[in-house]
ZAMARGU-4260 file (C-alpha; in steps of 0.2 Angstrom, whole numbers, plus 5000, padded with zeros to 4 digits):
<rodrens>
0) 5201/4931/5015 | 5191/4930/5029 | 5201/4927/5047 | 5188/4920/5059 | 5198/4909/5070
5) 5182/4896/5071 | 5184/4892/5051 | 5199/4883/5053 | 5201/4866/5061 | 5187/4858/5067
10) 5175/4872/5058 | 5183/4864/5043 | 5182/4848/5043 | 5163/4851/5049 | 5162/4860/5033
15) 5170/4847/5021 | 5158/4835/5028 | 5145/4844/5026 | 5149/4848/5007 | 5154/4831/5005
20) 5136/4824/5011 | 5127/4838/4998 | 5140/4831/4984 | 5134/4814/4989 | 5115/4819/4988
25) 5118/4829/4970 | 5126/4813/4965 | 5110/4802/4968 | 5100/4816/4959 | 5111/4815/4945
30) 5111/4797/4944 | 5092/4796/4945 | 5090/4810/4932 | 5101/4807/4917 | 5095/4821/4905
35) 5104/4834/4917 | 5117/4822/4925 | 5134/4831/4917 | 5124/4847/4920 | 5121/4846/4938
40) 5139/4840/4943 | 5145/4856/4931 | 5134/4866/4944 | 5140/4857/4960 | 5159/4858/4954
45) 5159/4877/4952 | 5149/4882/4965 | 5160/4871/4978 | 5175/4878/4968 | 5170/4897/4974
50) 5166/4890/4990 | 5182/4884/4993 | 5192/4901/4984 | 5180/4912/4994 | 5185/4903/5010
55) 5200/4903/5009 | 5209/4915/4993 | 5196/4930/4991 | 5182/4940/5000 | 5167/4937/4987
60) 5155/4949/4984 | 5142/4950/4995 | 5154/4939/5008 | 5155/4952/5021 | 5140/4962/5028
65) 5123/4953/5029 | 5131/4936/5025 | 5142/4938/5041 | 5128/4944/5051 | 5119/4931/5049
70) 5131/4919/5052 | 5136/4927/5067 | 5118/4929/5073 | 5115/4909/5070 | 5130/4908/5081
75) 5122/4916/5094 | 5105/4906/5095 | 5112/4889/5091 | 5129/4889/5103 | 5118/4885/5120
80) 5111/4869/5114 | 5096/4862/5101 | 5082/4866/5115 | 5086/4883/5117 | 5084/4885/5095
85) 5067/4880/5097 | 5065/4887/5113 | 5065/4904/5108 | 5049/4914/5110 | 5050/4923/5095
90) 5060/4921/5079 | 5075/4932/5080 | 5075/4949/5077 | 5093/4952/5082 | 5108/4964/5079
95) 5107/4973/5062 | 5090/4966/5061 | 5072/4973/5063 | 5061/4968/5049 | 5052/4954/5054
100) 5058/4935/5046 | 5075/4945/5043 | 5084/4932/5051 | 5076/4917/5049 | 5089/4909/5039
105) 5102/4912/5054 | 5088/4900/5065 | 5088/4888/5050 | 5107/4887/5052 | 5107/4888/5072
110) 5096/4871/5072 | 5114/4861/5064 | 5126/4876/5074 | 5119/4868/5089 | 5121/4850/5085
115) 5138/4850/5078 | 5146/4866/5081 | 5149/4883/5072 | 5155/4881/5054 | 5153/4896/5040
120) 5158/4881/5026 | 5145/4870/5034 | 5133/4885/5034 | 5138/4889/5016 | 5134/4869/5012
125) 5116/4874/5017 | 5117/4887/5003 | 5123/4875/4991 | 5110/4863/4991 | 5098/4876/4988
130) 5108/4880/4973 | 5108/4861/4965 | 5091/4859/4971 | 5085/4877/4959 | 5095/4868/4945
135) 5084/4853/4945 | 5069/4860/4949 | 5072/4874/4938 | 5073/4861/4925 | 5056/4850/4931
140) 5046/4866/4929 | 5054/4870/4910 | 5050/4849/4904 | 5032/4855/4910 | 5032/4872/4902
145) 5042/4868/4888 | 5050/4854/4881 | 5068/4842/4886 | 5079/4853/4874 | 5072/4870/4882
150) 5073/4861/4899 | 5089/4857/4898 | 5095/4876/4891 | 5087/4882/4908 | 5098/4871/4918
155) 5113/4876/4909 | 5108/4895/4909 | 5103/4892/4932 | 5120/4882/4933 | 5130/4896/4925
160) 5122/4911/4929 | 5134/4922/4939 | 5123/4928/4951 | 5116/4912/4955 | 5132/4904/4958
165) 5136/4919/4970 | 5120/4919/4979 | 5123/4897/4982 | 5139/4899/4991 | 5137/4914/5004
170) 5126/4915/5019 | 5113/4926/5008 | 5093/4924/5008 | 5092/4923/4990 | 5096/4905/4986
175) 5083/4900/5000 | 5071/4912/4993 | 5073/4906/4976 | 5072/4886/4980 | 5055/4885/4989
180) 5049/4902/4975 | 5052/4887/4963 | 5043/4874/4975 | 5028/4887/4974 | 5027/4890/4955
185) 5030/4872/4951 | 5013/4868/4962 | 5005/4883/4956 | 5010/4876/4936 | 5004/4861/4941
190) 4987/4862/4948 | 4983/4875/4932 | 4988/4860/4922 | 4981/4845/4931 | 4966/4854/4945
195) 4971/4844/4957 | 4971/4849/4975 | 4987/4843/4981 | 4997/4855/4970 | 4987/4870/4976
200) 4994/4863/4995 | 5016/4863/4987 | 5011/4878/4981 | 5005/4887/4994 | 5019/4878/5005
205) 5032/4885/4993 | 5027/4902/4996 | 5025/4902/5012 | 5042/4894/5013 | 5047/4909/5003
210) 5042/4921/5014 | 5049/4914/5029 | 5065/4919/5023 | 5059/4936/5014 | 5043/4943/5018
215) 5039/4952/5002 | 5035/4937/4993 | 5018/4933/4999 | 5016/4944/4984 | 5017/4926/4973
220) 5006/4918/4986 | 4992/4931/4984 | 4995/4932/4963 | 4992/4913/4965 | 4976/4915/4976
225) 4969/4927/4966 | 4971/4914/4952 | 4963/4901/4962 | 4948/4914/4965 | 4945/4918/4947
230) 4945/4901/4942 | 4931/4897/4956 | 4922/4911/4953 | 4921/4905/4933 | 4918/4888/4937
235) 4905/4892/4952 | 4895/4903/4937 | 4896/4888/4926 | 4890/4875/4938 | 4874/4885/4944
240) 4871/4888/4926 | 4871/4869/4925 | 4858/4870/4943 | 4876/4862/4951 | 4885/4866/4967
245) 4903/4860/4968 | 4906/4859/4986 | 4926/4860/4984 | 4924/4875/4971 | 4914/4887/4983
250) 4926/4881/4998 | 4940/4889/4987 | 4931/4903/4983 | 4926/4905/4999 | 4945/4904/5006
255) 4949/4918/4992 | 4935/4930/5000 | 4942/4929/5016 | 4958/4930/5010 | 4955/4946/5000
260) 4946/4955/5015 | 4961/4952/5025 | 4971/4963/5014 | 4959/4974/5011 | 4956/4976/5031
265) 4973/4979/5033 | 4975/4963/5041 | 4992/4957/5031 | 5003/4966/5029 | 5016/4967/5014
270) 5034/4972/5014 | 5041/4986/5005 | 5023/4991/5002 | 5016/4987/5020 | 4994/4985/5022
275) 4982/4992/5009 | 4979/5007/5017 | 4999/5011/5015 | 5001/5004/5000 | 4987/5016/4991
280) 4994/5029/5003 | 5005/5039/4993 | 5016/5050/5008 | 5019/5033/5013 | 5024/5028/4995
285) 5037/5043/4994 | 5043/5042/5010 | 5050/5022/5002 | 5059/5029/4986 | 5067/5044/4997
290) 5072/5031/5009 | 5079/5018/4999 | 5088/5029/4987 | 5103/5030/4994 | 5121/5027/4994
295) 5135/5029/4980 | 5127/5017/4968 | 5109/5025/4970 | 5099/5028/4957 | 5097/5047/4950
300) 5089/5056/4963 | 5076/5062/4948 | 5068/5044/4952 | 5061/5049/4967 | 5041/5050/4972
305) 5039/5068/4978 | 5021/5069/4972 | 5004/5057/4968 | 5005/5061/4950 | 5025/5056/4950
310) 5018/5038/4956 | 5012/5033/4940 | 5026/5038/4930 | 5039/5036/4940 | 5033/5019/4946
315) 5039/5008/4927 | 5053/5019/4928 | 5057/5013/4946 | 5054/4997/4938 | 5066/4998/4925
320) 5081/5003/4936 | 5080/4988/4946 | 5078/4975/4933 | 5093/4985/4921 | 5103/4995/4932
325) 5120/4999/4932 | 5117/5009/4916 | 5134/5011/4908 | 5131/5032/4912 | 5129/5026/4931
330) 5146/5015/4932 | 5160/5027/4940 | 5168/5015/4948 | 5177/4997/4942 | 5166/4987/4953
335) 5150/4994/4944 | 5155/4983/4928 | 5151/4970/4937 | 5135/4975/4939 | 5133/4981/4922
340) 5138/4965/4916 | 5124/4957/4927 | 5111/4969/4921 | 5117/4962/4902 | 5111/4948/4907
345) 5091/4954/4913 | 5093/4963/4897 | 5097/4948/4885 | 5083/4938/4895 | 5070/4951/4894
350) 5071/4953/4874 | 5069/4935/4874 | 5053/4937/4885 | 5046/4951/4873 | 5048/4942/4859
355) 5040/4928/4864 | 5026/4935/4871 | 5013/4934/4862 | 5013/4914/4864 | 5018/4916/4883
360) 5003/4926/4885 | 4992/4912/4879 | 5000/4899/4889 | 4989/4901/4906 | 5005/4893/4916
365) 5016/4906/4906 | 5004/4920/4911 | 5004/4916/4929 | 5025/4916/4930 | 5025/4933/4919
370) 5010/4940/4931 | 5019/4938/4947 | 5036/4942/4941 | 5029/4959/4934 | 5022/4961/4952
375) 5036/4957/4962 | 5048/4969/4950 | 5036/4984/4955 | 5036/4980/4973 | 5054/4980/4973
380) 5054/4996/4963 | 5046/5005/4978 | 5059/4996/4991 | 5075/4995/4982 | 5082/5014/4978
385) 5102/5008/4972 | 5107/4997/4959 | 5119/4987/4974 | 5104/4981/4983 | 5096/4978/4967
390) 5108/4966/4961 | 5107/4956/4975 | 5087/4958/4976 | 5085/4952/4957 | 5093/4938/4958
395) 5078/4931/4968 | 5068/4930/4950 | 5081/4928/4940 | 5076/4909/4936 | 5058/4916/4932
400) 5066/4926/4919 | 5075/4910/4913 | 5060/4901/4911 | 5050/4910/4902 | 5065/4915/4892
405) 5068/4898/4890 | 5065/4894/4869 | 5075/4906/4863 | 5091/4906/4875 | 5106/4903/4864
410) 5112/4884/4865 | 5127/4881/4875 | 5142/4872/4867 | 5138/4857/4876 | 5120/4854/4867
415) 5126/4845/4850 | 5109/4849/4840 | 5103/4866/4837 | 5087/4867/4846 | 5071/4871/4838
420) 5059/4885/4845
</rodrens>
C-alpha cells in the first residue's frame, strides 16, 4: 500500500469525484450503445475495483517506479498554477526523464493537478477513461472489420484482458498510447473503406496523439502514409491513363514524397531505431540490443547483435522474445509466472492470427492492422532487451492482436449462441 500522505483526505475525495464523473460518462455510452451495455460496466466495475485495492490494500505491479514518477513530476508542473502548465517553454523532460515526449502524460495530468489539487486516484481516473474508451472503440473497429458477434468477443476479450486492466488503473503510458493508436487505426480503416478525406485527418490525429505520449509510434503514422502514397501513386497511374489529373490525389501523393524525403534525410527521427542513417547503421543497431538487454529478467545474452550478419537472424528472434517471453526455461522467479501467464495469452492470440491468415491477408483493412503490428513488434525488438519491460511494452498492441484475432476467440460464457466464423 502506497503511504503518500496527499492520497488521503481531500486527495480522496478528488479522486472519488473524479471516478464518479468517468462512471457517469461510461454509463451514458452504455446507455447509448446497448450491444455492449453489460460489457462496458463489467470493464468499469473491475478496473475501478483494482483502483480502489491498489490504492488502498496492495502495491500493483507496475504501481511503483515510472507510474510514481510521473505522478510526481505532474505534481511538480501543475502545483504553481494552470498558467504556469502552459507556460512552460518546452514539454518536460524532467527527473528520471530524458527521451523526448517521456513525460507528456505527467503535463496531461498537471493541467487538472493545477486546477483542483494533487490526487493519484484522480490521476488514475484519467487512466480509466482511457481504458473504457479502448473497450468501445475496440469494439467500433471489430463491427467494421467483422461482424456484432466478433465485435462483441473483442470487447469481452479488451475488458478482461489482464494487462489491460493493469495498464487502465496506474499512472502508465500504455492506456494513452493505446486509446488514441485505436483513434488512428479506426481513421486509417475507415478511409481504406470509404476514401474519404476526413478519415485520413482522425487518423493522422490519432497517431500523432499516439506519439505525444510514446514517440516510437509514428511508426503506425508512417505505415499509414506509406498506404496513402501507394494508393495515390495507383490511382494517379490510372487517371493519366485515362488523360485525367485528380488534383487531391497528386496533393497526397505529393505529401507522401515530402514525407518519405524527410526520413530518408534524416530529418525524423524514430525511437528505438533513431533517423535512417542509424537505423541502417548497424554499430548503432548493436549498440541497442547490448544496451537494452539487461537486468534479471533479460533475455539470453545469445540474443544480442554483435555482428551485420547477426541483424537478420537475430532480428525475428528478437521479435519473438518480446511478443512470447517469459519462456517457462526463463521463469526463476514466482513473479515470472505472471509474465508467463501474459505471454500465454500473445501466444493463444497469435495462433488465431496464423490461422486466419490467409483471409486477413485479403482484407486491405486487415493487412494494414497486421502490417503495422509486425512493424512495431520489430522496432521494439531492437529497444526492448527483458521480458519486464516487454510485458508492459506489449500491451500497447495487445488490442491489435485482438482484433485481428477476433473470429476465432473462444466465446465467453456470457454470449448464449456459439458464434460462427
Amino acid at each position: 500500500m502506497n503511504s503518500l500522505p496527499y492520497q488521503y483526505g481531500y486527495g480522496d475525495l478528488l479522486g472519488y469525484s473524479a471516478i464518479a464523473l468517468v462512471s457517469f460518462i461510461t454509463l451514458f455510452i452504455a446507455l447509448r450503445n446497448s450491444d455492449i451495455f453489460k460489457i462496458i460496466l463489467v470493464a468499469l466495475t473491475v478496473r475501478i475495483f483494482f483502483i480502489l485495492v491498489g490504492h488502498y490494500i496492495i502495491n500493483l505491479p507496475d504501481s511503483a517506479g515510472d507510474s510514481l514518477g510521473f505522478e510526481r513530476e505532474a505534481w511538480l508542473i501543475g502545483q504553481d498554477g494552470l498558467f504556469n502548465v502552459f507556460t512552460l517553454s518546452t514539454l518536460p523532460t524532467l527527473g528520471m526523464y530524458n527521451e523526448p515526449l517521456a513525460a507528456f502524460i505527467s503535463w496531461t495530468i498537471a493541467i487538472p493537478y493545477s486546477l483542483f489539487g494533487r490526487s493519484l486516484l484522480m490521476a488514475q481516473s484519467m487512466s480509466l477513461l482511457m481504458g473504457i474508451g479502448c473497450v468501445f472503440l475496440g469494439w467500433k473497429l471489430a463491427s467494421i472489420l467483422w461482424d456484432k458477434h466478433a465485435a462483441k468477443k473483442v470487447a469481452w476479450t479488451i475488458a478482461l484482458f489482464p494487462s489491460l486492466i493493469l495498464y487502465s488503473v496506474l499512472v502508465l503510458r500504455e492506456v494513452y498510447v493505446c486509446y488514441f493508436l485505436l483513434v488512428g487505426v479506426y481513421g486509417a480503416v475507415k478511409w481504406l473503406k470509404t476514401d474519404n478525406i476526413k478519415w485520413i485527418i482522425l487518423a493522422i490525429a490519432g497517431f500523432l496523439g499516439a506519439t505525444l505520449f510514446h514517440g516510437s509510434m509514428i511508426i503506425g503514422l508512417i505505415i499509414f502514409i506509406t498506404f496513402i502514397g501507394i494508393s495515390s501513386l495507383k490511382k494517379t497511374y490510372k487517371s493519366l491513363i485515362n488523360y485525367r489529373i485528380n488534383i487531391k490525389i497528386l496533393i497526397f501523393l505529393s505529401l507522401t514524397i515530402i514525407f518519405a524525403g524527410s526520413y530518408l534525410s534524416n530529418k525524423i527521427d524514430v525511437p528505438y531505431l533513431g533517423d535512417f542513417e542509424q537505423s541502417t547503421d548497424v554499430d548503432y543497431l548493436m549498440l541497442k540490443t547490448n544496451v537494452s538487454t539487461r537486468g534479471d529478467a533479460s533475455w539470453p545474452e545469445w540474443t544480442k547483435i554483435n555482428s551485420s550478419i547477426e541483424v537478420f537472424y537475430k532480428s525475428p528472434i528478437r521479435s519473438m522474445y518480446f511478443v512470447f517471453a517469459p519462456f517457462p526455461w526463463n521463469v526463476n522467479k514466482l513473479s515470472h509466472l505472471v509474465g508467463m501467464f501474459d505471454a500465454f495469452l500473445y501466444i493463444y492470440l497469435t495462433y488465431l492470427i496464423l490461422y486466419n491468415i490467409k483471409y486477413i491477408w485479403r482484407d486491405p483493412s486487415l493487412r494494414f492492422i497486421l502490417i503495422m503490428l509486425l512493424s512495431y513488434i520489430f522496432v521494439f525488438g531492437f529497444g526492448v532487451g527483458n521480458f519486464g519491460t516487454g510485458i508492459r511494452h506489449r500491451s500497447k498492441f495487445a488490442i491489435m492482436f485482438i482484433l485481428l484475432a477476433a473470429p476465432l476467440i473462444k466465446r465467453f460464457i456470457f454470449l448464449k449462441k456459439r458464434d460462427k466464423v
